[in-house]
C-alpha positions in Angstrom: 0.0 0.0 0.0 1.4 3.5 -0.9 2.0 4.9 2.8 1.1 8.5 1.6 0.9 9.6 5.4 4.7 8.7 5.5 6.3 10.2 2.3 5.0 12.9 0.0 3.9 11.9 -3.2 2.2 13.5 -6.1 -0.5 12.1 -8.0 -0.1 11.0 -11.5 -3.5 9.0 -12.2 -6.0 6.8 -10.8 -6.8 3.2 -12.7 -9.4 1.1 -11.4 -9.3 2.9 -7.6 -5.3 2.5 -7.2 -3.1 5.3 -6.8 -0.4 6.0 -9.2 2.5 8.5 -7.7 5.9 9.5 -7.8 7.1 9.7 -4.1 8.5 13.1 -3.6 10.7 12.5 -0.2 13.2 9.7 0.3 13.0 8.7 -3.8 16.2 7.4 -5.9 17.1 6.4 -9.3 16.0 5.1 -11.8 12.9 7.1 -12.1 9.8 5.4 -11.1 6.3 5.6 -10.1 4.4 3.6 -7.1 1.0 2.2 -7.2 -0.5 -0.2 -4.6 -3.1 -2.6 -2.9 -3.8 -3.3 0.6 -2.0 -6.0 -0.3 0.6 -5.2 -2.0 3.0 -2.3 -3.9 4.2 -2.4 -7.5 7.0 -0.2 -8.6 7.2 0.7 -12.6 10.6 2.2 -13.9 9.6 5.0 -16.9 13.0 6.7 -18.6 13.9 10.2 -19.8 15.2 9.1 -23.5 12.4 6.6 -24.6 8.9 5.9 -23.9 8.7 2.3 -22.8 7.9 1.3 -19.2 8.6 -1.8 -16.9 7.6 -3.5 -13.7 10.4 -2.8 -11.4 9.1 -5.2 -8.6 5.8 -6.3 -6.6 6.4 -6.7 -2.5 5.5 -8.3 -0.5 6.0 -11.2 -3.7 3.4 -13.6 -2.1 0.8 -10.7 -2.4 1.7 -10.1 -5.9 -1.6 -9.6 -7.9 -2.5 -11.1 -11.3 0.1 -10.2 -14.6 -3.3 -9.3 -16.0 -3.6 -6.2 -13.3 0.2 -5.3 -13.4 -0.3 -5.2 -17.6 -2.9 -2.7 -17.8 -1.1 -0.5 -15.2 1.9 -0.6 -17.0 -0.1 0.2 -20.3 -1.6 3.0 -18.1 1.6 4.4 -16.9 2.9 4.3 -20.6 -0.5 6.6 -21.7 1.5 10.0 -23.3 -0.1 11.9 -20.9 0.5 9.9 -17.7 3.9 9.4 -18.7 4.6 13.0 -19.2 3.0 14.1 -15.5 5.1 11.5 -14.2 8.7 12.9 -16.4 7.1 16.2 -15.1 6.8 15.5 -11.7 9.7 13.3 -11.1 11.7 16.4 -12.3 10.2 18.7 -10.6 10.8 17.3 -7.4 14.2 15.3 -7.8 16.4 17.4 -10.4 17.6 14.6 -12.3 17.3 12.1 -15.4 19.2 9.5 -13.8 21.5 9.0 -16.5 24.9 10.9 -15.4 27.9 9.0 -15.9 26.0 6.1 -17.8 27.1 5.7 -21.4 25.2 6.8 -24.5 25.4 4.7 -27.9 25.0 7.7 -30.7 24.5 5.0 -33.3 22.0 2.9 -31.7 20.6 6.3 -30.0 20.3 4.4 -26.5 22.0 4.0 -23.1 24.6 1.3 -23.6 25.9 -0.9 -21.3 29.4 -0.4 -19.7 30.4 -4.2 -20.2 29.3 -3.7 -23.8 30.9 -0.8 -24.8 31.0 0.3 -28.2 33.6 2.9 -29.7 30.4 4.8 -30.8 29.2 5.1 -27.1 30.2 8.2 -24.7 30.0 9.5 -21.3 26.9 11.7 -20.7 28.7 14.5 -18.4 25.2 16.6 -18.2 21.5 15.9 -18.4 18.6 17.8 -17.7 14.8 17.6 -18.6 13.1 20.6 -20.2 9.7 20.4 -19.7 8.0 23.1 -21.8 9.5 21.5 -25.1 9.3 17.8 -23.4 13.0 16.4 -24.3 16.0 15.5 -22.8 19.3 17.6 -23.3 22.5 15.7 -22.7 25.8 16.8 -23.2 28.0 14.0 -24.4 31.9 13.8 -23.2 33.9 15.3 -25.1 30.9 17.2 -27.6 30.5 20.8 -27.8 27.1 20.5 -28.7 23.8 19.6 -27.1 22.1 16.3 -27.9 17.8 16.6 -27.5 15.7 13.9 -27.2 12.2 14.7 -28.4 10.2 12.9 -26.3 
């Protein structure tokens, strides 16, 4: 259950009488929203340089309710405009992307993986969301220039 007398949070949606909100105290990378049961709390992960979303985790597991339920939430959190109040929101509150320091492929136009690195990929040194034109700036080691993200 989201424990909304504990931390701040601010509503993103409501789908079928459960909460959906980014925490605003005590919250951490990657960025993510919370929505929850009695029962139960599911965390999805949303990003800042595509549109997808993913089920981060369900606790306490042996509460975990049907893929069914965690499907359309996910589909819910991925709507365009629930996933921009969330980017909003999340930025609003914590000041960050989450993607400092992690590596960005320019060929494949995608966070790469440090294991996997490719000779195409850099070091994003700067990241910030702009809101009003909703995309991502980066600023790639050793670029002059600005990357955007239209998102």
């Amino acid at each position: 259950m989201l424990k909304t007398q504990q931390f701040g949070y601010m509503k993103v949606c409501i789908h079928n009488g459960l909460l959906i909100a980014v925490l605003t105290r005590n919250e951490h990378c990657p960025p993510h929203v919370h929505v929850g049961a009695n029962e139960w709390e599911a965390r999805f992960e949303f990003s800042f340089w595509h549109n997808g979303v993913r089920l981060l985790d369900v606790l306490p597991v042996q509460n975990k309710p049907t893929v069914a339920v965690l499907e359309n939430l996910r589909q819910t959190i991925k709507q365009p405009s629930h996933l921009r109040r969330a980017r909003e929101i999340w930025w609003r509150n914590l000041q960050t992307v989450c993607l400092i320091n992690q590596l960005w492929d320019t060929e494949a136009s995608e966070v790469a993986s440090a294991k996997n690195r490719q000779s195409s990929a850099s070091i994003i040194k700067y990241a910030r969301f702009d809101a009003g034109a909703y995309k991502t700036v980066l600023q790639l080691e050793g670029q002059s220039n600005f990357m955007e993200i239209r998102l």
